[in-house]
C-alpha positions as CSV (number, residue, x, y, z in Angstrom):
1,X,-43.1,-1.9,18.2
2,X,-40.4,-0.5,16.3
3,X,-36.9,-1.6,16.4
4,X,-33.4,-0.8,15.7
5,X,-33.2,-3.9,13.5
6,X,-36.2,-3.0,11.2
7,X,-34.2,-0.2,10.3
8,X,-31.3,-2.3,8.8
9,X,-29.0,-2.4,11.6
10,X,-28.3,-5.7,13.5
11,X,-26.4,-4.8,16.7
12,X,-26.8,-9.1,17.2
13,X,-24.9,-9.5,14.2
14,X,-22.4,-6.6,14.6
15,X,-21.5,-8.3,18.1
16,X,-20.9,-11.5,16.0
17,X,-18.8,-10.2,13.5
18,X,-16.6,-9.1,16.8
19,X,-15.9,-12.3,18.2
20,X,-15.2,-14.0,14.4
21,X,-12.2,-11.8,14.3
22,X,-11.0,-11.0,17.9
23,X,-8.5,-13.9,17.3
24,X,-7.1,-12.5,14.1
25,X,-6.9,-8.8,15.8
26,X,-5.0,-10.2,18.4
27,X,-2.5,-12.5,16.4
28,X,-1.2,-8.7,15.3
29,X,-0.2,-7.6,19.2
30,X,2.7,-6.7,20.3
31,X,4.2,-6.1,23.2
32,X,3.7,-2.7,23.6
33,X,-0.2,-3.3,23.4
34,X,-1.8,-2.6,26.7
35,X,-5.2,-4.0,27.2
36,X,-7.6,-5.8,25.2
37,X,-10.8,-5.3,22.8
38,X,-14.0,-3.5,24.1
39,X,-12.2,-0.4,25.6
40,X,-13.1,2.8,23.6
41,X,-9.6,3.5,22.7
42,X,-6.3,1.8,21.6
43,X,-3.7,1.5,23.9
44,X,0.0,1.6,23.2
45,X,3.2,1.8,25.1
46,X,6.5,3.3,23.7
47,X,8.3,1.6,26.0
48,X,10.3,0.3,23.2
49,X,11.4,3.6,21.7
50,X,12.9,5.3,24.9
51,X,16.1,5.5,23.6
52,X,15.5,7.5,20.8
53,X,17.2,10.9,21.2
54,X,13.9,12.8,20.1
55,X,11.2,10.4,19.3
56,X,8.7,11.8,17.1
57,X,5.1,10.5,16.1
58,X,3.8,10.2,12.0
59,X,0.5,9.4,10.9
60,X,-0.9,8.4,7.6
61,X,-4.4,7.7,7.0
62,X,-5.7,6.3,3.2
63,X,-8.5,3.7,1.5
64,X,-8.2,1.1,-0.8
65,X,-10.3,3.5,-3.4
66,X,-12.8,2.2,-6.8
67,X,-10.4,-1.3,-6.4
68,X,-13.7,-2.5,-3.7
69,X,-15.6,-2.3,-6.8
70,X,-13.7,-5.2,-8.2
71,X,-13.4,-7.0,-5.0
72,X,-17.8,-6.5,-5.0
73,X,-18.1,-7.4,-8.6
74,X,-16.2,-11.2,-7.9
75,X,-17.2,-11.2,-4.3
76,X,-13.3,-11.5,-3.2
77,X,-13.0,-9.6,0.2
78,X,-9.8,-11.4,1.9
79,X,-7.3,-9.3,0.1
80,X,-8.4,-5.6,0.4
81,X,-7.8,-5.6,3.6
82,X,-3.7,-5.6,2.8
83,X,-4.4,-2.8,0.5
84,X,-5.8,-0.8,2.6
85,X,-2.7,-1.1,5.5
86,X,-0.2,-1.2,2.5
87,X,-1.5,2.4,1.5
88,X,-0.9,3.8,4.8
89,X,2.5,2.2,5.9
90,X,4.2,2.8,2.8
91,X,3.4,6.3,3.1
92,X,5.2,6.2,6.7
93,X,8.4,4.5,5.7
94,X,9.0,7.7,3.2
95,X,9.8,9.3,5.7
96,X,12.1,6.4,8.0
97,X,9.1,5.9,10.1
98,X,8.4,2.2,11.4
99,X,5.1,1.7,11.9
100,X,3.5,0.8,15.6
101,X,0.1,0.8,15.2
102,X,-2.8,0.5,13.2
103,X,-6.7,1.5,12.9
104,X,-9.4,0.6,10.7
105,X,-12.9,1.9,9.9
106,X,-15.4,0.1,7.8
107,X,-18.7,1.3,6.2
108,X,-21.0,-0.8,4.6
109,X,-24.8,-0.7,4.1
110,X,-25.2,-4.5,5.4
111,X,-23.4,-6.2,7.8
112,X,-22.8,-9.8,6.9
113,X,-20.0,-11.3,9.6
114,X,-18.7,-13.6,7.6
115,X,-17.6,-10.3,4.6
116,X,-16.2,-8.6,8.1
117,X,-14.1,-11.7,8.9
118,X,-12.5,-11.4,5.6
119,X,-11.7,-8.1,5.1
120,X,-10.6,-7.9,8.8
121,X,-8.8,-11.0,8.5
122,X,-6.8,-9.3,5.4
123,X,-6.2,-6.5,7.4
124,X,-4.7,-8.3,10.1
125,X,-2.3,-9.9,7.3
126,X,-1.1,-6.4,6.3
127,X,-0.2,-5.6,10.0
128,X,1.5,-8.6,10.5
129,X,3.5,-8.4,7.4
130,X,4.5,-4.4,8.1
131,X,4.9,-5.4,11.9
132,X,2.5,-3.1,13.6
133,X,-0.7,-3.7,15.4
134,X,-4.1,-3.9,15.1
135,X,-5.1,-1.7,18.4
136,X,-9.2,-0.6,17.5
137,X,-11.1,-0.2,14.5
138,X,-14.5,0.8,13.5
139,X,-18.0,-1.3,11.4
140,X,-20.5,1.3,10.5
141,X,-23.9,-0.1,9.5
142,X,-25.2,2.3,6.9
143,X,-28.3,1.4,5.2
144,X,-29.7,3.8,2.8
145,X,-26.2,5.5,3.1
146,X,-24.6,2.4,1.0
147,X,-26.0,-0.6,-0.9
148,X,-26.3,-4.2,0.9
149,X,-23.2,-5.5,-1.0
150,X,-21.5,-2.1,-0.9
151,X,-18.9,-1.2,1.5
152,X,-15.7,1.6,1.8
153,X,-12.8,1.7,4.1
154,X,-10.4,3.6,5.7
155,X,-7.2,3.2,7.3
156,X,-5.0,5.0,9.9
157,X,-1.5,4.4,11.0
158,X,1.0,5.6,13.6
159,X,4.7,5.3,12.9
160,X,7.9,6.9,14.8
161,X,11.5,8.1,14.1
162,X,13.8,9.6,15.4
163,X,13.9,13.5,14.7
164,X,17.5,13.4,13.3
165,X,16.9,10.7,11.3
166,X,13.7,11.7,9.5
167,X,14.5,11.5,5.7
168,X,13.3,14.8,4.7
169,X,14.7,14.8,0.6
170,X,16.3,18.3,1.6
171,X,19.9,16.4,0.2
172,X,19.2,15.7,-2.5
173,X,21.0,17.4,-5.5
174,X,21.8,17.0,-9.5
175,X,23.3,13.7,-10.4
176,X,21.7,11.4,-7.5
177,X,20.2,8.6,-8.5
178,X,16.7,6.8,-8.7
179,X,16.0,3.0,-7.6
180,X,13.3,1.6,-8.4
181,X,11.4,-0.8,-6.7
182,X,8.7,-3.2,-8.2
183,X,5.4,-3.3,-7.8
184,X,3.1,-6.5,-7.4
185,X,0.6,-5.1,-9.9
186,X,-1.8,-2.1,-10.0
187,X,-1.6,-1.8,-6.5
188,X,-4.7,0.5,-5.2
189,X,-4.8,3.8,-7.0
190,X,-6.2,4.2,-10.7
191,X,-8.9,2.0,-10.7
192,X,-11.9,4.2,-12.3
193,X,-9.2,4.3,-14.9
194,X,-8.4,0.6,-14.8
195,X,-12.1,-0.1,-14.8
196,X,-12.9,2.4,-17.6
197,X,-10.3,0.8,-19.8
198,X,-10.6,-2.8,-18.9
199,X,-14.7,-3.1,-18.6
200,X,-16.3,-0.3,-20.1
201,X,-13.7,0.1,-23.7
202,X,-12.8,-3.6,-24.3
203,X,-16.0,-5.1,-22.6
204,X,-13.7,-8.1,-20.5
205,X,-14.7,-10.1,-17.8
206,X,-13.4,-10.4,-14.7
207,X,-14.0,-14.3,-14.5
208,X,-12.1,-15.0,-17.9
209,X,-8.8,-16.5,-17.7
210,X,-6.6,-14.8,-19.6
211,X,-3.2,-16.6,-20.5
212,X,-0.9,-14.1,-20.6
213,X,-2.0,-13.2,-16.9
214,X,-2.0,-16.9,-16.1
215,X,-5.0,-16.1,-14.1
216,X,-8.3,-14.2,-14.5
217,X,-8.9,-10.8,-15.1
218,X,-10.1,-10.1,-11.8
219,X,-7.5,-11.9,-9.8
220,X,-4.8,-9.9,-11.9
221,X,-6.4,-6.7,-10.3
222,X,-7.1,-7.7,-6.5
223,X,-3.2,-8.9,-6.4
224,X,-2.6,-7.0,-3.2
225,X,-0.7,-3.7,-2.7
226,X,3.1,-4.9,-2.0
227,X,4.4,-3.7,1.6
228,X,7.9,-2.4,1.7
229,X,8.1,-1.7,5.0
230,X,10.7,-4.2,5.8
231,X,12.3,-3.3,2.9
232,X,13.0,0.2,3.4
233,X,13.9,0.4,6.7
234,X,16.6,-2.5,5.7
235,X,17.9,-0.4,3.3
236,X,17.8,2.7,5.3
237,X,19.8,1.0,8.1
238,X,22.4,0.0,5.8
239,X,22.5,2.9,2.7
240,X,22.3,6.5,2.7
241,X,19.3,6.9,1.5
242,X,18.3,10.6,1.0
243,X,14.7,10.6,-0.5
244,X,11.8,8.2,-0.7
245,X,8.5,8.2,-2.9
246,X,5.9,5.9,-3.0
247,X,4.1,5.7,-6.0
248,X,0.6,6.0,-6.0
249,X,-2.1,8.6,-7.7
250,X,-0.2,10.8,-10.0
251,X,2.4,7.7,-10.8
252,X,5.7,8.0,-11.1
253,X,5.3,11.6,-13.0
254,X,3.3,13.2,-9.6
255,X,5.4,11.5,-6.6
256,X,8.7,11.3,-6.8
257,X,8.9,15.3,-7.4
258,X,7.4,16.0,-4.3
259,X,10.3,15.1,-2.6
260,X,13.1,16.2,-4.7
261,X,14.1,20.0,-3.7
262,X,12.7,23.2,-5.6
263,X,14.6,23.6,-9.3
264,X,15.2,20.0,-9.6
265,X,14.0,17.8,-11.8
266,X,13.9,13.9,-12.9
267,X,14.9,11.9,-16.1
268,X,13.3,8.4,-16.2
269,X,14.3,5.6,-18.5
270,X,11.0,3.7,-18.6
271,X,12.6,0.6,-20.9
272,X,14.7,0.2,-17.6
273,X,12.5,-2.6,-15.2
274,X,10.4,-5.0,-16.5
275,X,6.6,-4.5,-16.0
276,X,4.3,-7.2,-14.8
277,X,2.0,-8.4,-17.4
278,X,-1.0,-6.2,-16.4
279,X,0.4,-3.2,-17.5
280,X,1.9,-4.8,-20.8
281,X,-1.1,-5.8,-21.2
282,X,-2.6,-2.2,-21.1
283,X,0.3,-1.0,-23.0
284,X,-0.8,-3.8,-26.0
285,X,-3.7,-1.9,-26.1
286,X,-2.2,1.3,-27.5
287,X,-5.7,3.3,-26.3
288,X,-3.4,5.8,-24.0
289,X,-0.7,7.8,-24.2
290,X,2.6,7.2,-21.8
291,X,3.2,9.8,-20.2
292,X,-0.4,9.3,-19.2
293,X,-0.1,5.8,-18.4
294,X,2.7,6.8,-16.1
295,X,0.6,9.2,-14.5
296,X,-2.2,7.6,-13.8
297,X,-0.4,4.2,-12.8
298,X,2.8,3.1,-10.8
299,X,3.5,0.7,-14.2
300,X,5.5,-1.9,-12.3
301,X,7.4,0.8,-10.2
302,X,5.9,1.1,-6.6
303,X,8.8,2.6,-4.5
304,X,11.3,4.9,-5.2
305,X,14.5,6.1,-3.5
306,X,17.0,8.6,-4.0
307,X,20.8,7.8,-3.5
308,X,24.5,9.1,-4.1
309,X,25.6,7.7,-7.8
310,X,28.5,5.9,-5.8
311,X,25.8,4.5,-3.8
312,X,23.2,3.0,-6.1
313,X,24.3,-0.3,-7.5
314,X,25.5,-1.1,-3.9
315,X,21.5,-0.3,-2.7
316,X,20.3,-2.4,-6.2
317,X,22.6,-5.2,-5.5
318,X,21.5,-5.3,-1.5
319,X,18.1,-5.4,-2.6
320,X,18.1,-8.2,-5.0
321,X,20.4,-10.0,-3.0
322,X,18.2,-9.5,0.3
323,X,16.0,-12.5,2.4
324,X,12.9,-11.9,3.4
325,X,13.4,-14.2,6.7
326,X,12.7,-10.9,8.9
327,X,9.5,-10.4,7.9
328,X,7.0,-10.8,10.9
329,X,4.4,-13.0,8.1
330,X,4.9,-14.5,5.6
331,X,2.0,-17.2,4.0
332,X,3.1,-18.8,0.8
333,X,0.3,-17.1,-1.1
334,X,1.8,-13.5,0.1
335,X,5.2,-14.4,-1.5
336,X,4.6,-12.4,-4.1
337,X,4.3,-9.0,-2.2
338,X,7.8,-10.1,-0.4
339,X,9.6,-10.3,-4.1
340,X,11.5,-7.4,-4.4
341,X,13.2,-6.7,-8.0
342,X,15.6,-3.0,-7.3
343,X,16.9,-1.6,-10.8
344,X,18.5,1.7,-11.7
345,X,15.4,4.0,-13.7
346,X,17.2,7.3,-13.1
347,X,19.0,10.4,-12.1
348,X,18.0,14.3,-10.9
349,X,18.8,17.0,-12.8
350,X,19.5,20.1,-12.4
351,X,18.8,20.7,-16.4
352,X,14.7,20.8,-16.3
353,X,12.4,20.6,-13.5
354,X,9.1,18.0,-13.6
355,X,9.7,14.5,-14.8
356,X,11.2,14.0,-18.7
357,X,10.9,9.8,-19.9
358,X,13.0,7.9,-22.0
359,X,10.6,5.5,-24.0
């Protein structure tokens, strides 16, 4: 007789791949999570957020993008997971939202328990470093749909604010000032670029250690997405912070002008913040142009925000100056994403709008 499993879907091994990462799903919980896994939604109080004057609900949903096709290539699967929840929450903070909750969906054309413990397992990390929760999620079995060794994911995350303190960018004017924030690496956006340059052009292998990396190709590139979560809504507690961009697809030449006002525009000293290695090391190259590199990649920049000029070194000096001992999680090997370096890369204008370098 025909079954299910003959087909290339193992419900035996689905349901083990549940109970190897119920424990890390539930190290993420919170108060505010009712209930417990198996019920066909997640439940979450806002108990926590009654005092808001007018609570309002965000969501952001994102992947981790061509960057899986690294983590496949060097079978490395306990990382991507932080990608993926860095991709979402960042996009929340832009906006002053602190993240409650999160959701995950996973397809894949084999299910091997032990990958799904990984790349769960990362994703827990991600939650417990942006301080949300991991409330329900989603494994797919897709054979003939994806490869056995090839899987995709998807993320989705709630935040909240209150109404009136939404940062909306609608303040900003001529003369205000961009901080930069670094970035642990390539974070998760350009990578058909990244592997077009890197594997197909120069013919490099991920396994090789390269010294100016101190590390191997391929660890250089799976160095997770940094979370600023913490970061932000520090600085937004304590600055006047009128606009916030993260920088991903489009780099620092799409993002930041979409929240800047109409008839504005930015200049950017790029010789301003020191870029990690990777991208010096793409720069040594000389195979692309700047402008395109800093469109296609964050280039050591992964958060922006906009700020009064009387404001800015204040901001640049509390964020170099600030301790990470608030942070939900932190494992020495994740100290890295908590490392954040805050410089001064620019100012609106009023003169030009789009994005005008300094190189």
């Amino acid at each position: 007789m025909l079954t299910y499993k003959s087909s290339g879907v193992d419900i035996d091994e689905g349901n083990r791949a549940v109970d190897l990462i119920k424990g890390k799903i539930k190290g993420t919980y919170d108060s505010n999570v009712i209930g417990d896994l198996g019920n066909f939604s997640g439940l979450y109080s806002l108990k926590d957020y009654m005092g808001m004057e007018e609570p309002v609900l965000l969501a952001s949903t994102d992947g981790v993008g061509t960057k899986l096709k690294i983590a496949q290539m060097v079978d490395k699967h306990d990382t991507v997971g932080i990608d993926l929840v860095a991709m979402c929450v960042n996009d929340l903070i832009c906006q002053g939202a602190k993240p409650m909750f999160f959701l995950d969906y996973i397809a894949l054309g084999k299910l091997v328990p032990e990958h799904i413990e990984k790349i769960v397992g990362g994703i827990a990390d991600g939650c417990k470093i942006s301080g949300c929760a991991l409330i329900g999620g989603e494994t797919a079995e897709m054979p003939g749909m994806y490869g056995e060794d090839d899987y995709d994911l998807a993320g989705f995350s709630i935040g909240i604010a209150d109404k009136n303190k939404i940062i909306s960018g609608k303040q900003v004017k001529s003369g205000d000032v961009l901080v930069g924030i670094s970035s642990s690496g390539v974070h998760s956006n350009g990578f058909s670029f990244v592997r077009k340059i890197f594997l197909e052009e120069y013919k490099m292998s991920l396994e090789k250690n390269i010294e100016e990396l101190g590390m191997t190709l391929g660890e250089a590139l799976l160095t997770p997405t940094k979370i600023y979560v913490n970061l932000a809504l520090d600085s937004i507690k304590n600055h006047n912070i009128k606009a916030i961009a993260h920088i991903t697809g489009g780099g620092l030449v799409e993002n930041i002008v979409r929240v800047v006002p109409k008839g504005l525009g930015l200049d950017i000293d790029a010789k301003s913040w020191k870029k990690p290695p990777i991208f010096e090391m793409i720069e040594g190259f000389n195979a692309v142009e700047k402008r395109e590199l800093h469109k296609s990649f964050n280039m050591g920049i992964g958060l922006v925000m906009i700020t009064d000029k009387e404001e800015a070194e204040k901001l640049v000096d509390f964020i170099n100056n600030r301790k990470s001992d608030n942070v939900p999680f932190v494992e020495d090997k994740y100290k890295e994403l908590m490392d954040d370096k805050a410089y001064i890369i620019g100012s609106v204008t009023d003169r030009h709008e789009g994005v005008e370098f300094d190189f």
